[in-house]
MIPA-870879 format. One record per residue (C-alpha): y, x, z. Coordinates in steps of 0.001 Angstrom, whole numbers, plus 524288, in hexadecimal, padded with zeros to 5 digits. Last residue first. Layout:
N
YXZ/...
//
This chain:
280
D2512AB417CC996/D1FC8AA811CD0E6/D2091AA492CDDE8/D2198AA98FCEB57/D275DAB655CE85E/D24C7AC411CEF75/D2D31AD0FCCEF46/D34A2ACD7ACF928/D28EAACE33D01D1/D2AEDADBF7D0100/D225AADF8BD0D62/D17ECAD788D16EB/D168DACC47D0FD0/D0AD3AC2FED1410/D00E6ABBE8D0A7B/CFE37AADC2D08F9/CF5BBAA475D034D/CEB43AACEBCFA01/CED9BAB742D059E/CF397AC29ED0495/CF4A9ACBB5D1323/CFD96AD3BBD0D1D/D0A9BAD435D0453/D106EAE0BBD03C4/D1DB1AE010CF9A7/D21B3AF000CF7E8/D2F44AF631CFAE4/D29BCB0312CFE1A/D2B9BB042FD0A85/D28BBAF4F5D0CFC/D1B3EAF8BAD06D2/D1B60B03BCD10E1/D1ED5AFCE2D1D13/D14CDAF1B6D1996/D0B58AFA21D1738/D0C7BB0268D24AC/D0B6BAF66CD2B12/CFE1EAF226D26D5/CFB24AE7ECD1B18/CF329ADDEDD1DBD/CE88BAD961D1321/CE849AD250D0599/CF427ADBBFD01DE/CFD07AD9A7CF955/D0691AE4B7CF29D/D12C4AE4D2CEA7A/D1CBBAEF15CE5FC/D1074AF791CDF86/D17AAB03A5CDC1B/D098FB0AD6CDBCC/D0CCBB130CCE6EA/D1171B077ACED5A/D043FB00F4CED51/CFF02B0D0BCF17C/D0792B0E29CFCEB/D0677B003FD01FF/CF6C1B01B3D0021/CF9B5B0D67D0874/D018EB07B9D135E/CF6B9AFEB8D1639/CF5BFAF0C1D0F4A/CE7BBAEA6CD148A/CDEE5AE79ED0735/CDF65ADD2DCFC20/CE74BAE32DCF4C2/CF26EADE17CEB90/CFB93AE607CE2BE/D0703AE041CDBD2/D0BA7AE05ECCD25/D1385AE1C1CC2BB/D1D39AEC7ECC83C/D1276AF714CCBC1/D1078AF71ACBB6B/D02E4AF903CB8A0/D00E6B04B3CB0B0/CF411B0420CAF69/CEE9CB1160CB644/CF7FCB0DCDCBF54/CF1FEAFF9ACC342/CE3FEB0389CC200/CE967B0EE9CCB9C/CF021B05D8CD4A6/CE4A8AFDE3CD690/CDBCCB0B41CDAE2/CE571B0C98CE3D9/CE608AFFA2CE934/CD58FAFEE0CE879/CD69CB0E4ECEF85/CE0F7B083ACFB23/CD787AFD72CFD2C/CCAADB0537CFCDA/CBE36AFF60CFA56/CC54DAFDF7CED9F/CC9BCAF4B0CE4DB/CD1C6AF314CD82B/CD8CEAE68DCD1AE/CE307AE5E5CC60E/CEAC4ADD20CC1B2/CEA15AD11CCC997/CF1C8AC5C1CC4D4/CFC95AC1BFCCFFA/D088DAC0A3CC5CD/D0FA1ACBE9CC9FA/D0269AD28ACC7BD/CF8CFAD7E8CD078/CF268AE55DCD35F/CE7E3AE3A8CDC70/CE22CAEC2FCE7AF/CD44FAE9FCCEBE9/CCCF5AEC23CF86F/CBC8EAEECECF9BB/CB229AE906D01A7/CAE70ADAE3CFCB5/CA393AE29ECF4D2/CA256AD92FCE878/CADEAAD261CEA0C/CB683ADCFECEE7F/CAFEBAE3D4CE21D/CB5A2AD9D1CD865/CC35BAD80BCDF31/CCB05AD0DCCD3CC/CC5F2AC3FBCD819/CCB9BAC54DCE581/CD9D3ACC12CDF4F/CDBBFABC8BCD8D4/CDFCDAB642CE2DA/CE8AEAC1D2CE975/CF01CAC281CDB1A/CF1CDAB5A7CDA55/CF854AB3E2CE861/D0033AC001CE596/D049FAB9F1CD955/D08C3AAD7ACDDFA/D1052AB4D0CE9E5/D19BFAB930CE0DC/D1CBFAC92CCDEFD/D2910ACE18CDC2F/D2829ADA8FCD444/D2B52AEA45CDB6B/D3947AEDE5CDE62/D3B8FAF9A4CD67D/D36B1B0782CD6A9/D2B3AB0950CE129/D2C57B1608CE9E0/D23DCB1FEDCEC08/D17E2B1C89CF4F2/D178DB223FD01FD/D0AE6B27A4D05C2/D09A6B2D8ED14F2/D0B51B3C0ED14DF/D165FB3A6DD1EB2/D096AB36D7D28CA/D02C8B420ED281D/CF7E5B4939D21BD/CF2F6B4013D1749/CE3FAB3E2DD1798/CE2C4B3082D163F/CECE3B2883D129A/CE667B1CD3D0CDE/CD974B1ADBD1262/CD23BB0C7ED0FEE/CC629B14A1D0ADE/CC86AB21F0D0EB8/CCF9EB2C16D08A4/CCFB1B3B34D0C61/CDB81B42DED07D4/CDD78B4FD9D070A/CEC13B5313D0141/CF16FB570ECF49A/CFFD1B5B17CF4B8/CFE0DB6550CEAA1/CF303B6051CE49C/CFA0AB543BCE1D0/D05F5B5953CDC28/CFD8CB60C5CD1C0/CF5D2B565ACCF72/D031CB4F9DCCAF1/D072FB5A2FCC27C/CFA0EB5AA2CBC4B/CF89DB4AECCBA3B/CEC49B4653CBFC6/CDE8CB46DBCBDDA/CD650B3FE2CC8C3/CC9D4B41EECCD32/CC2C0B3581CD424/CB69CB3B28CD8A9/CABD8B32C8CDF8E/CA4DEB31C1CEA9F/C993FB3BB2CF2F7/C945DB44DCCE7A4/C9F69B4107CDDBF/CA049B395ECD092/CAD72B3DA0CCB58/CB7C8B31DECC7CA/CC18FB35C7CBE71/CCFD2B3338CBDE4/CDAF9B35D0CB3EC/CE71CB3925CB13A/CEF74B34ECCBD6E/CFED9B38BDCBBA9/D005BB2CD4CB1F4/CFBABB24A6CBD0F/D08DFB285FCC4DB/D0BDCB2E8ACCFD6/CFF78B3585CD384/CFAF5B3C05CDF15/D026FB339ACE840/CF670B2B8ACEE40/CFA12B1FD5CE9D1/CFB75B248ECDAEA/CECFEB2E72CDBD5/CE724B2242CE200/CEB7EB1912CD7CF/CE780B216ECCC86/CD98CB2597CD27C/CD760B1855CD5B7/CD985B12CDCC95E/CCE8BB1B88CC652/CC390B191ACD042/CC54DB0B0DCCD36/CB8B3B08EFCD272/CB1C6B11DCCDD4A/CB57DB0B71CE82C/CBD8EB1603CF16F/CBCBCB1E40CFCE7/CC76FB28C6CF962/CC5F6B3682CFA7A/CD14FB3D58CF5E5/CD954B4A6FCF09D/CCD89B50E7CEAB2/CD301B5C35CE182/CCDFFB5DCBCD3B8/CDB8EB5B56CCE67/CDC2AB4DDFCD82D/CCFBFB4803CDCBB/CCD5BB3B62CE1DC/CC1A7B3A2ECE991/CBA80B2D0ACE955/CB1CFB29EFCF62F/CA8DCB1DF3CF40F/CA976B11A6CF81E/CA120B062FCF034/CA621AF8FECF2DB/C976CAF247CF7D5/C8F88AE655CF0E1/C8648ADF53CFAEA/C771BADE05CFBB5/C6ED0AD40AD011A/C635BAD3D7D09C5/C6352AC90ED143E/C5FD2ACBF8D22DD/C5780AC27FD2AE1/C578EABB01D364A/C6476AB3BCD32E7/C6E72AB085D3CB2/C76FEABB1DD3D19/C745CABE01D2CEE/C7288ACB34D27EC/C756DACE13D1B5A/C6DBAADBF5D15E0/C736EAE5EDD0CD2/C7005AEBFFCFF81/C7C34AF388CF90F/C833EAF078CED29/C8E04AF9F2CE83F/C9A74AF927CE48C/CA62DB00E7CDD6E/C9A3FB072CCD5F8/C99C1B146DCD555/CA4CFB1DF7CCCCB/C9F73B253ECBEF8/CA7E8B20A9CB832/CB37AB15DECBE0C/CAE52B080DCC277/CB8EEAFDF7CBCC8/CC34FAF653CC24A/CCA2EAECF7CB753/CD3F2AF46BCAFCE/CE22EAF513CB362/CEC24AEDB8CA9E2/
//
């Protein structure tokens, strides 16, 4: 089972409190106060001494992330091909440098390309539209999934989201099981960095794409679709809309998108065959 979040070495707080004033429309006056912020801060993953990435991140989970990313981003296929990460104090962010297999670095460095990431930027940086991320893909159907569980699993993600309550400014991607029980919980100013940084708790554990579901509480873009793939994840639900682009790609690669989840309802957009009313 995952660990609960924790700050890596050597990385800043994932928040910080600033002083700020409250101004009322109809009060004379301003009112001192003060108000908890996500830290951002630029993380550059680096490959055999090589920079491959600069990625606008929260500076938690620094780790997970470096497995995740490396696995949605094609560097890796496998966590057994990541050895190790280590984050690196830098002058204007932070260092994520990770070791991976020789064979694979290899591969890397041969197709390596620049890449500049943004918060909320998934595809930054490739150089034309074929080079657009397909995921490889999944072997065998994917669980059913009841509505019970995603109901549960949406109730309980609010009280899982400990610096979404203390900043209200950052996304989270969960990993649920078949029975709606939250496994494991990340978040990021960054959607697409919380999923990835959820999928490598979830590697680095072994978890079993087959026992579970993902839910996040951001829009659905192509990416998240992708990622979610990547991982083998058959099932994904999403708080927000999803765009066209995910819908065509979860339906490429025979995935169950559920979005706009509400505690009384949520709407279908691909595998809905995939969903039960009831119990298991």
């Amino acid at each position: 089972m995952p660990e609960e979040p924790t700050t890596p070495p050597r990385a800043p707080a994932p928040s910080r409190r600033v002083p700020t004033l409250v101004l009322a429309y109809d009060a004379p006056e301003a009112r001192e106060d003060s108000r908890a912020l996500a830290v951002e801060t630029p993380v550059n993953l680096v490959y055999g001494g090589v920079p491959y990435a600069v990625m606008m991140a929260t500076p938690r989970d620094l780790e997970d992330f470096a497995y995740g990313f490396s696995l949605t981003e094609g560097v890796v296929a496998a966590a057994a091909e990541v050895r190790g990460a280590q984050v690196e104090a830098a002058e204007e962010g932070l260092r994520l440098v990770v070791d991976i297999a020789p064979g694979r670095l290899r591969e890397h460095l041969a197709r390596k390309r620049a890449m500049s990431g943004r918060t909320g930027c998934g595809v930054c940086g490739i150089e034309d539209l074929a080079s657009l991320p397909v995921a490889k893909p999944r072997t065998g159907r994917g669980p059913d999934v009841t509505l019970p569980a995603i109901a549960a699993a949406l109730s309980a993600l609010g009280d899982r989201q400990s610096l979404n309550r203390e900043t209200r400014a950052v996304h989270a991607a969960a990993w649920a099981r078949l029975d709606g029980s939250l496994e494991a919980v990340r978040e990021d100013v960054g959607r697409h960095n919380a999923l990835d940084k959820l999928i490598g708790a979830l590697m680095r554990a072994g978890t079993d794409p087959d026992r579970g579901f993902l839910v996040i509480t951001s829009r659905c873009s192509f990416e998240m679709t992708e990622k979610a793939a990547a991982f083998g994840a058959s099932v994904i639900v999403a708080i927000s809309a999803p765009t066209s682009l995910a819908v065509e790609r979860a339906r490429l690669h025979d995935m169950t998108l559920c979005a706009i989840a509400r505690s009384d309802t949520l709407t279908v957009f691909a595998g809905g065959e995939r969903l039960i009313p009831g119990g298991a």
